[in-house]
N, CA, C and O atoms as a CHARMM CRD file, in Angstrom:
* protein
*
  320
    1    1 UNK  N     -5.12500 225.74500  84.17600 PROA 1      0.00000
    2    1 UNK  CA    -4.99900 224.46500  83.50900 PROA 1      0.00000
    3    1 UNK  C     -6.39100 223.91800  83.20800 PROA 1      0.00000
    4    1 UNK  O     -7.08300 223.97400  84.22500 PROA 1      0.00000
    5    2 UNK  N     -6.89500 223.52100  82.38900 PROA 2      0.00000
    6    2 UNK  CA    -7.96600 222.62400  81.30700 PROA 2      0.00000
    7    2 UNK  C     -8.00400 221.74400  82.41400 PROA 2      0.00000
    8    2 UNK  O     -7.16800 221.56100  83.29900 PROA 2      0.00000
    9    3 UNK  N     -9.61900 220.99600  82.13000 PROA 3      0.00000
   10    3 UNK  CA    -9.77000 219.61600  82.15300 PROA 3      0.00000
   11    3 UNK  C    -10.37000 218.66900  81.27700 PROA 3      0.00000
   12    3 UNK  O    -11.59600 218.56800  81.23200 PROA 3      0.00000
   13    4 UNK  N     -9.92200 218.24800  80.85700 PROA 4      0.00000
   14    4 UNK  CA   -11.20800 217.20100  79.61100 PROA 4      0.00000
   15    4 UNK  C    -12.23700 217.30900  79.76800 PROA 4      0.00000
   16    4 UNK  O    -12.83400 216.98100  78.74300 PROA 4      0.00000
   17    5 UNK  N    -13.35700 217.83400  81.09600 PROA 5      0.00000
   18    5 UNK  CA   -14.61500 218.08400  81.00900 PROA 5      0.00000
   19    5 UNK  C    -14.48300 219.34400  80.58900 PROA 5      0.00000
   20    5 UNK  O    -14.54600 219.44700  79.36400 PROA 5      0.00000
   21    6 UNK  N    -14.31700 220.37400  81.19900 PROA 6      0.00000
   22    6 UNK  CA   -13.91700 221.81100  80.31900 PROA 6      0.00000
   23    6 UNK  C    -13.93400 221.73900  79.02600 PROA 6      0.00000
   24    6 UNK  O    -14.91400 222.20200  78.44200 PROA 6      0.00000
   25    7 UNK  N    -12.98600 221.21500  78.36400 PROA 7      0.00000
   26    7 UNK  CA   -12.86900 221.11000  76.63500 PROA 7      0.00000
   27    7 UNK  C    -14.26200 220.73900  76.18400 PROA 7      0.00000
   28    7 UNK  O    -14.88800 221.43500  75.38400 PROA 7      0.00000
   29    8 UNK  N    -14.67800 219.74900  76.65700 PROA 8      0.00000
   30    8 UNK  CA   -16.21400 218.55100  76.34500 PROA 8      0.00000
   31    8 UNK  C    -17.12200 219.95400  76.31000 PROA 8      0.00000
   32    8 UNK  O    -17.66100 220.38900  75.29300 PROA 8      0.00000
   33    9 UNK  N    -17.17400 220.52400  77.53400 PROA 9      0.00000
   34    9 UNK  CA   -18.42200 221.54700  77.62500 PROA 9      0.00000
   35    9 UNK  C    -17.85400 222.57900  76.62100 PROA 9      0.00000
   36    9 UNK  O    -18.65500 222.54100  75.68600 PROA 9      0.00000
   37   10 UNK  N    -17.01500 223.36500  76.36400 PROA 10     0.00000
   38   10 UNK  CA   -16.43500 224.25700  75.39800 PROA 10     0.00000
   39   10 UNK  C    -16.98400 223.39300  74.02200 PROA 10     0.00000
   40   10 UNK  O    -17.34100 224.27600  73.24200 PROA 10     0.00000
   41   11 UNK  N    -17.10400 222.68100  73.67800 PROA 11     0.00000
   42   11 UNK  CA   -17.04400 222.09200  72.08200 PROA 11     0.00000
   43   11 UNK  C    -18.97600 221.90400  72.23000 PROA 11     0.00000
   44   11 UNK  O    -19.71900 222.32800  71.34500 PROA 11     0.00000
   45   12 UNK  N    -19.49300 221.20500  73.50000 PROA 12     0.00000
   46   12 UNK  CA   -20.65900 220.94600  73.28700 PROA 12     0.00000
   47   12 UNK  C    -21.80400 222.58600  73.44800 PROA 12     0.00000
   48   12 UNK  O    -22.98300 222.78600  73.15500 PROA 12     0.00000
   49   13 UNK  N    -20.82400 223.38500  73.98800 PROA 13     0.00000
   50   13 UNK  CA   -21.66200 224.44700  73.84900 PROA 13     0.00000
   51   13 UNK  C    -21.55200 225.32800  72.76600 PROA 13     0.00000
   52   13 UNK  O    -22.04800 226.45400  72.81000 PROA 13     0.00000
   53   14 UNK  N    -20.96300 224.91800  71.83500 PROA 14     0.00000
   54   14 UNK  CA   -21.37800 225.92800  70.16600 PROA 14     0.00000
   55   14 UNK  C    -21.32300 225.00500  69.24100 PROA 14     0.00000
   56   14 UNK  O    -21.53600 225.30500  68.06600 PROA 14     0.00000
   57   15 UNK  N    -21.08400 223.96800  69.55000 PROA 15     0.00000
   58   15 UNK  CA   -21.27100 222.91400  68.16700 PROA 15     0.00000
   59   15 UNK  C    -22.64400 221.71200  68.80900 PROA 15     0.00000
   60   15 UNK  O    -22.38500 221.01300  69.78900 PROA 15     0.00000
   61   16 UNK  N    -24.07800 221.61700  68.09900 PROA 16     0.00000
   62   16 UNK  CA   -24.99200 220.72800  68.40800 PROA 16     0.00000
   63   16 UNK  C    -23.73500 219.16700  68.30300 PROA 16     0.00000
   64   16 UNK  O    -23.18700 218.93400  67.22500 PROA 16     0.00000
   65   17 UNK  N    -23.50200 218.42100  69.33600 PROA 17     0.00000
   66   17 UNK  CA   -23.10200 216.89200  68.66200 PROA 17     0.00000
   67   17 UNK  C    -23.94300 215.68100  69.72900 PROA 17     0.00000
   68   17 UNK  O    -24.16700 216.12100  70.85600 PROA 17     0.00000
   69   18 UNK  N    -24.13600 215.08300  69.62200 PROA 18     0.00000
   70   18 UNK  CA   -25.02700 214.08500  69.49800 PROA 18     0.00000
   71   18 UNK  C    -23.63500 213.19000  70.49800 PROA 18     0.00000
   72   18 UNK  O    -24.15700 212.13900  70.87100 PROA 18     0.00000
   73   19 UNK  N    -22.69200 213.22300  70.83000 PROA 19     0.00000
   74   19 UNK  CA   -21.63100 212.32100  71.44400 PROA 19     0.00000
   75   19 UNK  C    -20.11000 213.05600  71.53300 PROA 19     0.00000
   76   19 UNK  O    -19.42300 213.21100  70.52300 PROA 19     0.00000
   77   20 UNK  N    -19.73300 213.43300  72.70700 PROA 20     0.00000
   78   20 UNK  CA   -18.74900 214.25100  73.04000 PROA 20     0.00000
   79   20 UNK  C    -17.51300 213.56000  73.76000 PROA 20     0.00000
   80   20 UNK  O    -17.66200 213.94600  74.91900 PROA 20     0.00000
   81   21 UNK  N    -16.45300 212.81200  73.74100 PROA 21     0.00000
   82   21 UNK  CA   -15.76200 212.29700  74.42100 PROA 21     0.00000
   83   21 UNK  C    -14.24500 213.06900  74.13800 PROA 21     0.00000
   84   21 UNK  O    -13.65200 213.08000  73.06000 PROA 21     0.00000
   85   22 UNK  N    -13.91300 213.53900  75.07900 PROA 22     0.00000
   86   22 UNK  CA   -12.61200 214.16400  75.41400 PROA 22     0.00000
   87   22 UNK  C    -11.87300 213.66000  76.58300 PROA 22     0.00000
   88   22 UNK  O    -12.38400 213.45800  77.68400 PROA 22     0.00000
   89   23 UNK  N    -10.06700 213.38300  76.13300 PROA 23     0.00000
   90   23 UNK  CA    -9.46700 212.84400  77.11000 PROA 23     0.00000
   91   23 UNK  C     -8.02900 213.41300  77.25200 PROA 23     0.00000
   92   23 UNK  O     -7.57000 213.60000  76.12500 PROA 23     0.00000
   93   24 UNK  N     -7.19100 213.74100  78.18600 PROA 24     0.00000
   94   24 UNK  CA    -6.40300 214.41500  78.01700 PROA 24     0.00000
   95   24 UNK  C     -6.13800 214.77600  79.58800 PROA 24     0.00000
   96   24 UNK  O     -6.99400 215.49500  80.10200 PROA 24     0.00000
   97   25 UNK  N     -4.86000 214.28500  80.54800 PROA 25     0.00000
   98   25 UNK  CA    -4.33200 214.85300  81.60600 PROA 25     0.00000
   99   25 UNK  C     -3.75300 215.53600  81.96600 PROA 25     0.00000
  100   25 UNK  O     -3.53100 215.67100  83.16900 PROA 25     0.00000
  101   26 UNK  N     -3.22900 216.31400  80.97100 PROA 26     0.00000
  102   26 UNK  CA    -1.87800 217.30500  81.71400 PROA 26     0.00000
  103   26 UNK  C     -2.07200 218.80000  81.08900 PROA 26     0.00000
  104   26 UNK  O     -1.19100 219.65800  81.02000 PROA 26     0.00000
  105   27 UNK  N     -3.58700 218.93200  80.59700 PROA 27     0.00000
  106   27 UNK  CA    -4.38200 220.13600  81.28500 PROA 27     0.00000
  107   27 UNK  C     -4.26500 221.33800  79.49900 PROA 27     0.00000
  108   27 UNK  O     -4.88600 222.33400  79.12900 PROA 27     0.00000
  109   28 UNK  N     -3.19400 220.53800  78.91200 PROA 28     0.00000
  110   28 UNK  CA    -2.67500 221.61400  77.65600 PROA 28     0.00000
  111   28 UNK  C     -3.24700 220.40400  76.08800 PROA 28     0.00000
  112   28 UNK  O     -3.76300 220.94800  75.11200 PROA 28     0.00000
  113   29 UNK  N     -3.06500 218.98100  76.10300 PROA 29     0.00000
  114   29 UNK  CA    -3.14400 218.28700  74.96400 PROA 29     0.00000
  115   29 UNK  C     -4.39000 217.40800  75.44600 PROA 29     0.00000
  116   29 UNK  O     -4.70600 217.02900  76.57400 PROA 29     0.00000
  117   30 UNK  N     -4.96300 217.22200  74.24400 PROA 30     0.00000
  118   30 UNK  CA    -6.52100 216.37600  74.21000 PROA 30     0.00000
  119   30 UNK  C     -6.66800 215.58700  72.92500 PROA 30     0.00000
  120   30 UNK  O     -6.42600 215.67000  71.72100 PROA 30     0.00000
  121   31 UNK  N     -7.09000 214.93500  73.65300 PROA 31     0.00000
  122   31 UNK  CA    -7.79900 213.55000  72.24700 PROA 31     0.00000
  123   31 UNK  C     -9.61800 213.59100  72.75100 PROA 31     0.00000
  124   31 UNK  O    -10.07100 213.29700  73.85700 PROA 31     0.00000
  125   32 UNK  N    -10.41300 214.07700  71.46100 PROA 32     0.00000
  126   32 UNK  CA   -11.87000 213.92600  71.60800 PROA 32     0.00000
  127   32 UNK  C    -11.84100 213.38100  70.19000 PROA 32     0.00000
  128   32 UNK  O    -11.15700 213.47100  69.17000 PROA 32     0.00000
  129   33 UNK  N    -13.31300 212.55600  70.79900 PROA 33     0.00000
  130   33 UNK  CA   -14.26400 211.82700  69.57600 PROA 33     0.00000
  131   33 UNK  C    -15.17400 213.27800  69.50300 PROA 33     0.00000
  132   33 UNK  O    -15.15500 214.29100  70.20300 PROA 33     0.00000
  133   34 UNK  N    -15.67700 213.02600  68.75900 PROA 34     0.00000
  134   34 UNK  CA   -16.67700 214.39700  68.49000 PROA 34     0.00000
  135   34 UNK  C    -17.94600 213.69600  67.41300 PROA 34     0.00000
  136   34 UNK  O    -17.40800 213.36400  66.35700 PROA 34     0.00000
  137   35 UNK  N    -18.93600 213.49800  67.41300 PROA 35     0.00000
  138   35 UNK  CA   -20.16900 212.76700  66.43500 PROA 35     0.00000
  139   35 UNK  C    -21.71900 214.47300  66.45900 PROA 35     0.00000
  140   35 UNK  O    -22.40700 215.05600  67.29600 PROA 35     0.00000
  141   36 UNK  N    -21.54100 214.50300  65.38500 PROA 36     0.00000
  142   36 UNK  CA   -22.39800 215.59200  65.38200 PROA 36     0.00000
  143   36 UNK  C    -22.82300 215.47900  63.58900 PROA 36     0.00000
  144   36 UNK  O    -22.10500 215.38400  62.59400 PROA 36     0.00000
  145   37 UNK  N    -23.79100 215.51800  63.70500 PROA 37     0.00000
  146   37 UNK  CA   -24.95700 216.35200  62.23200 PROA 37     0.00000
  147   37 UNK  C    -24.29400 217.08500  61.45900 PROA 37     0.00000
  148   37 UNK  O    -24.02700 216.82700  60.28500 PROA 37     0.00000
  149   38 UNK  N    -23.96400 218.11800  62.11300 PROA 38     0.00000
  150   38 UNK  CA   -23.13500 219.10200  61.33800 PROA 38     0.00000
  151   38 UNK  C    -21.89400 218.66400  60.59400 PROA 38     0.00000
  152   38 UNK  O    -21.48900 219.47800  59.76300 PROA 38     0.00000
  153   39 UNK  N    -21.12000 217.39600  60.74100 PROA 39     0.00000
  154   39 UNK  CA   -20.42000 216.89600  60.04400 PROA 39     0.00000
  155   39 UNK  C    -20.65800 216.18500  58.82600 PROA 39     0.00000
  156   39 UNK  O    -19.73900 215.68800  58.17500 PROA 39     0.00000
  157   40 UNK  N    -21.72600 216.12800  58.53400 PROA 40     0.00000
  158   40 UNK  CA   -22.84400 215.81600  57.30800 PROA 40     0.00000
  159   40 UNK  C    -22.06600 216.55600  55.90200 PROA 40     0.00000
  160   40 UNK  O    -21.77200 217.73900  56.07700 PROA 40     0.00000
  161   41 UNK  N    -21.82000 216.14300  54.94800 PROA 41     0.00000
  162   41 UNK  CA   -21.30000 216.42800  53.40700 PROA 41     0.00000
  163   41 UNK  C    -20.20600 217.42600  53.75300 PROA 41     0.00000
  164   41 UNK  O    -19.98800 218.45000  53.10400 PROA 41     0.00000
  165   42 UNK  N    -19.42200 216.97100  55.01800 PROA 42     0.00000
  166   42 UNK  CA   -18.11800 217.69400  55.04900 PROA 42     0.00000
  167   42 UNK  C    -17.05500 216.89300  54.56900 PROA 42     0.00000
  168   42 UNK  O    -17.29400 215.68800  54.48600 PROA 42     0.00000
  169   43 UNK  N    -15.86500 217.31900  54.21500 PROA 43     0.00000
  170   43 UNK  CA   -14.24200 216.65300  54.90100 PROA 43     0.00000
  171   43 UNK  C    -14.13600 216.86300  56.03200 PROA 43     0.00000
  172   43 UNK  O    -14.60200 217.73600  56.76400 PROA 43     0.00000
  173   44 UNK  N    -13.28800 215.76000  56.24200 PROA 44     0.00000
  174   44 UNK  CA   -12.57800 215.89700  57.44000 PROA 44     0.00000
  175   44 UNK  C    -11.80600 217.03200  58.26800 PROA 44     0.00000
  176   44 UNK  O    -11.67700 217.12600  59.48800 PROA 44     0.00000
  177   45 UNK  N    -11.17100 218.14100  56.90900 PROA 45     0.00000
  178   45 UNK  CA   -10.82400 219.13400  57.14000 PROA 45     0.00000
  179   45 UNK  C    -12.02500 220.19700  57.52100 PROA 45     0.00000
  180   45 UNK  O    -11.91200 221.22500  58.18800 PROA 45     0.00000
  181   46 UNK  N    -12.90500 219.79100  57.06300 PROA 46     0.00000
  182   46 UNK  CA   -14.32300 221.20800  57.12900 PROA 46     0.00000
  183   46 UNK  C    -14.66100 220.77500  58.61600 PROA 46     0.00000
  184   46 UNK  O    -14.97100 221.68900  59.38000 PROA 46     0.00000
  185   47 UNK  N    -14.63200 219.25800  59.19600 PROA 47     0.00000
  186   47 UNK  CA   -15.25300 218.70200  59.88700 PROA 47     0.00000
  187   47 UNK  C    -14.28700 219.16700  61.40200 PROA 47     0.00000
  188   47 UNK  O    -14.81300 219.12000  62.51400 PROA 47     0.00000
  189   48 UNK  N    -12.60900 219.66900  61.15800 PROA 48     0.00000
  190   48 UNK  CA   -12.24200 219.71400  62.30300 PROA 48     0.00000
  191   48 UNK  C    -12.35800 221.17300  62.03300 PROA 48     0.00000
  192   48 UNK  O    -12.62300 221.75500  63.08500 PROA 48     0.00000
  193   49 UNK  N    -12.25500 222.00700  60.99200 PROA 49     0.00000
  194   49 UNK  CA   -12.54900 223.29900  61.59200 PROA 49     0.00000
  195   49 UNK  C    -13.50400 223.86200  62.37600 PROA 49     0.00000
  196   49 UNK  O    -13.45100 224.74500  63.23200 PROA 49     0.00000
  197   50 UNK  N    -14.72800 222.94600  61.76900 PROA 50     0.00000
  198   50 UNK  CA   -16.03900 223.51700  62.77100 PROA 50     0.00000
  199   50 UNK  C    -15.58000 223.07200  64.22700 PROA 50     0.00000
  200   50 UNK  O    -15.84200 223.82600  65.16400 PROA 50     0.00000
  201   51 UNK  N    -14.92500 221.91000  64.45100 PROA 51     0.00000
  202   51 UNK  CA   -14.90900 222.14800  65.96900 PROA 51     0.00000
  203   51 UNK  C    -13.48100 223.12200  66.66900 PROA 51     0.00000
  204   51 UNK  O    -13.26200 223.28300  67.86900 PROA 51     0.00000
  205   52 UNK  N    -12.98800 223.44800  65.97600 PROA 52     0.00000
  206   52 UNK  CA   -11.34700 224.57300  65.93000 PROA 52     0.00000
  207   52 UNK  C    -12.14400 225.89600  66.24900 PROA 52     0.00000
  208   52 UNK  O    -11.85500 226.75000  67.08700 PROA 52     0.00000
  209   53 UNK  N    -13.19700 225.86400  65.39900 PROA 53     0.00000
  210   53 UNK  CA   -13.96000 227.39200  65.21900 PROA 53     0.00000
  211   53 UNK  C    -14.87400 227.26800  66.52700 PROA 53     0.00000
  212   53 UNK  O    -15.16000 228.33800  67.06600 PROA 53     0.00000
  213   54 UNK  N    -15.43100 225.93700  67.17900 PROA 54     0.00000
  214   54 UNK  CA   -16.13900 225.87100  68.55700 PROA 54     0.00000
  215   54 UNK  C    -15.49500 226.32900  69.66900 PROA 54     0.00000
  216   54 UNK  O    -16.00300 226.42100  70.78700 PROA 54     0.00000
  217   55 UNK  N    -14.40100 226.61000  69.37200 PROA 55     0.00000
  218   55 UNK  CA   -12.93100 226.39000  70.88200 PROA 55     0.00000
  219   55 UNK  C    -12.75800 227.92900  70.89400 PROA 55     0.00000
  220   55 UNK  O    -12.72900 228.58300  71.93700 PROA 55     0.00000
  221   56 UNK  N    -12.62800 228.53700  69.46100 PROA 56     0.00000
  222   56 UNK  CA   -12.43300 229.84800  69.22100 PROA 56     0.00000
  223   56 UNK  C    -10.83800 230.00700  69.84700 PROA 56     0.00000
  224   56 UNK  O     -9.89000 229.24600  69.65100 PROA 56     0.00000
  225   57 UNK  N    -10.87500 231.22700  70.64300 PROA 57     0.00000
  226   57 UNK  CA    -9.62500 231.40200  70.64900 PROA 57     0.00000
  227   57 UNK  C     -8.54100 230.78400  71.84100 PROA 57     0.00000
  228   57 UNK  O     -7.38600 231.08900  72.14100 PROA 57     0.00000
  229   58 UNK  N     -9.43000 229.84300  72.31900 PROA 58     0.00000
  230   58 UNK  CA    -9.16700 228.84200  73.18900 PROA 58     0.00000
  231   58 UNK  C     -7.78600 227.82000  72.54000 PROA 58     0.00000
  232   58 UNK  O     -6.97300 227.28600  73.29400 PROA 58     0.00000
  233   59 UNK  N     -7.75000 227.71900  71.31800 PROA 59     0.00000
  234   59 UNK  CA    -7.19000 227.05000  70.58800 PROA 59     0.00000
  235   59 UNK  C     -5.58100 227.89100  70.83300 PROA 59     0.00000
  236   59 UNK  O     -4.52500 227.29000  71.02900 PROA 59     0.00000
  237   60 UNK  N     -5.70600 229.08800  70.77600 PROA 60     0.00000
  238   60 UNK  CA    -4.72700 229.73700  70.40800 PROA 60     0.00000
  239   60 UNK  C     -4.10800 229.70400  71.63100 PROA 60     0.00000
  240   60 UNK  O     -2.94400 229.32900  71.48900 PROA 60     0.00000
  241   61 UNK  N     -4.55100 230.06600  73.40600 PROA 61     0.00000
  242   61 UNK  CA    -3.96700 230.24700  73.91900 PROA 61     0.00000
  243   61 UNK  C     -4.33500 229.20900  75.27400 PROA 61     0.00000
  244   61 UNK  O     -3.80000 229.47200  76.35100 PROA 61     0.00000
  245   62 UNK  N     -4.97000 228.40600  75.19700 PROA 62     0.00000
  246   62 UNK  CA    -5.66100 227.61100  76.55600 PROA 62     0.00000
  247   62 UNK  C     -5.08600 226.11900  76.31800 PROA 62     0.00000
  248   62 UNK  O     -4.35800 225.63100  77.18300 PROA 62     0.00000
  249   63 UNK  N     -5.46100 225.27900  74.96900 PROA 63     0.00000
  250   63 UNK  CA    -5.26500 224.77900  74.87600 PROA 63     0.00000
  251   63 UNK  C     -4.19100 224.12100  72.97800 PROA 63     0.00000
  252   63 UNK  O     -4.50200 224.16200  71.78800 PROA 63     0.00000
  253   64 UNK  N     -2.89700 223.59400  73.78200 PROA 64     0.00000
  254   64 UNK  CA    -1.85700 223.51800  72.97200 PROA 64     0.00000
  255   64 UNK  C     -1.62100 222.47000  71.72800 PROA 64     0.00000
  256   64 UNK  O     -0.69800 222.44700  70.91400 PROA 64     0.00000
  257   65 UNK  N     -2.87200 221.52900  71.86600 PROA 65     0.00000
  258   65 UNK  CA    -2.85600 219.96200  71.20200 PROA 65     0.00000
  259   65 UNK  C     -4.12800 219.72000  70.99700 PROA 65     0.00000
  260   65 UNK  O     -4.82100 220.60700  71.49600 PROA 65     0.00000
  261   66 UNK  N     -4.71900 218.91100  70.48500 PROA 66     0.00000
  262   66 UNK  CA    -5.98900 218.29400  69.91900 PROA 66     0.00000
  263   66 UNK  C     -6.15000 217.80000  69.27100 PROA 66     0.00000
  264   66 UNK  O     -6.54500 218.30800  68.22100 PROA 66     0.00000
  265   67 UNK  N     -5.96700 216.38100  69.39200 PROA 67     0.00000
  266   67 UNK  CA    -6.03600 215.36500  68.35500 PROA 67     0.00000
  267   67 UNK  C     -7.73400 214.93500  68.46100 PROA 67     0.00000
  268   67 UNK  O     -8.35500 214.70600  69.49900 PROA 67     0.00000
  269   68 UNK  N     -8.22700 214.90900  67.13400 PROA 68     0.00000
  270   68 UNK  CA    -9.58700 214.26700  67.21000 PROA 68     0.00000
  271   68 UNK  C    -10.17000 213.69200  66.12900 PROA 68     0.00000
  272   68 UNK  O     -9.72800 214.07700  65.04700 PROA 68     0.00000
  273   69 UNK  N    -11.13600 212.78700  66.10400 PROA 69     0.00000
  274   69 UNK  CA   -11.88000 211.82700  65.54700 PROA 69     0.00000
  275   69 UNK  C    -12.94800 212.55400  65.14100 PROA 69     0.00000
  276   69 UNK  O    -13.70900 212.92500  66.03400 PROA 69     0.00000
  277   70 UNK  N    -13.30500 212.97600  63.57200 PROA 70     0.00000
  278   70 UNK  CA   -15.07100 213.23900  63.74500 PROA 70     0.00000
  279   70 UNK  C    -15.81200 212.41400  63.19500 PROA 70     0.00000
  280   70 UNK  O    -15.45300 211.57800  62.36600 PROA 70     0.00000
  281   71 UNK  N    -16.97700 212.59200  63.64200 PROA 71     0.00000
  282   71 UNK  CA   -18.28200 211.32700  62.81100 PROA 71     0.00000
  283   71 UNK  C    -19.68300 212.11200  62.58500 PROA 71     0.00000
  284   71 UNK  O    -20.35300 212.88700  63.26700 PROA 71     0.00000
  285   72 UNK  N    -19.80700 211.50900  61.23600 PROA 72     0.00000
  286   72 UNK  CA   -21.54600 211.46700  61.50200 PROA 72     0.00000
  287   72 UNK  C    -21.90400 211.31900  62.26900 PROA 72     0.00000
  288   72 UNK  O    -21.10200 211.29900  63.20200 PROA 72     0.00000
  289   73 UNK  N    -23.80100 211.01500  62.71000 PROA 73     0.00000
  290   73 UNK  CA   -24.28100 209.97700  63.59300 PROA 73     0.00000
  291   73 UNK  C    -24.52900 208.62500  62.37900 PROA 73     0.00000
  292   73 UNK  O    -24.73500 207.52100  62.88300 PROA 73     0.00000
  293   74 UNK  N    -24.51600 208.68000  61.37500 PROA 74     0.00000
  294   74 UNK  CA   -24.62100 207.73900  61.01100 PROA 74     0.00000
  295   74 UNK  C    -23.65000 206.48900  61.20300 PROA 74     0.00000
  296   74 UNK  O    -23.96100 205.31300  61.39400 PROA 74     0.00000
  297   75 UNK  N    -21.99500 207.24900  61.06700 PROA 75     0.00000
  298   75 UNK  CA   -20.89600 206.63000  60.92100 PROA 75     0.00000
  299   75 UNK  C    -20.84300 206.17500  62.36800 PROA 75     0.00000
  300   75 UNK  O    -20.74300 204.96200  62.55500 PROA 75     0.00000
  301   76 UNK  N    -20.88900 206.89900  63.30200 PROA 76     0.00000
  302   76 UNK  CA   -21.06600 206.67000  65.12900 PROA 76     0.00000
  303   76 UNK  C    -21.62700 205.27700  64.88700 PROA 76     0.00000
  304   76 UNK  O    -20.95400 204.25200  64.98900 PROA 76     0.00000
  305   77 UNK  N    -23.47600 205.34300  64.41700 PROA 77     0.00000
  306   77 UNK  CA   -23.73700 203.95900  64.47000 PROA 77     0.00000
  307   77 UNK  C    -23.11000 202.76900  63.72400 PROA 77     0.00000
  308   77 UNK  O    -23.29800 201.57400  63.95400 PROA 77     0.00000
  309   78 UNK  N    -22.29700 203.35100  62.74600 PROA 78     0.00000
  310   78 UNK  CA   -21.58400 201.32400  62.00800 PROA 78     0.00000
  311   78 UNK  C    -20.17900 201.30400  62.79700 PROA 78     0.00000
  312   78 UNK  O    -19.49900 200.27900  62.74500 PROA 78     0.00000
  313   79 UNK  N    -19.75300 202.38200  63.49900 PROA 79     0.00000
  314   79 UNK  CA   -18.41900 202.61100  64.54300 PROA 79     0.00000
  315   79 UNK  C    -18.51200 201.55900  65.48100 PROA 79     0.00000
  316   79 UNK  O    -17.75400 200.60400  65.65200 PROA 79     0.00000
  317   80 UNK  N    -20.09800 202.03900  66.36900 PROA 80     0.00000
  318   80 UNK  CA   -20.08300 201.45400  68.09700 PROA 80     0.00000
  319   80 UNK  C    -20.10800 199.71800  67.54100 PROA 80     0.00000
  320   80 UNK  O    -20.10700 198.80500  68.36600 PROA 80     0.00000
């Protein structure tokens, strides 16, 4: 079973992001904010694959749900 720090370190170790928040108790579904550079002249769709493609095949068999938020750092700062 997952823990929301698990997921956090899985996403922060192949995607550079600048602000990592993952939440999620029952070890299979997660809600993360995610703020990274690399989301720069994406969609939203380009923006969750790069972090789909961070999880790799984690996605497929570890973890079942993932709802998430992405941002610039720019957007982070008119967010907080």
């Amino acid at each position: 079973m997952l823990s929301a720090t698990t997921v956090k370190q899985y996403i922060e170790s192949s995607l550079p992001c600048e602000h990592v928040q993952v939440e999620g108790d029952d070890g299979h579904h997660f809600h993360a904010v995610i703020v990274s550079a690399e989301f720069k002249g994406k969609n939203m769709v380009q923006q969750h694959q790069l972090v789909y493609k961070s999880l790799g095949d984690r996605m497929k068999q570890e973890i079942h749900a993932l709802s998430m938020k992405t941002l610039t750092p720019e957007q982070w700062a008119q967010h907080a």
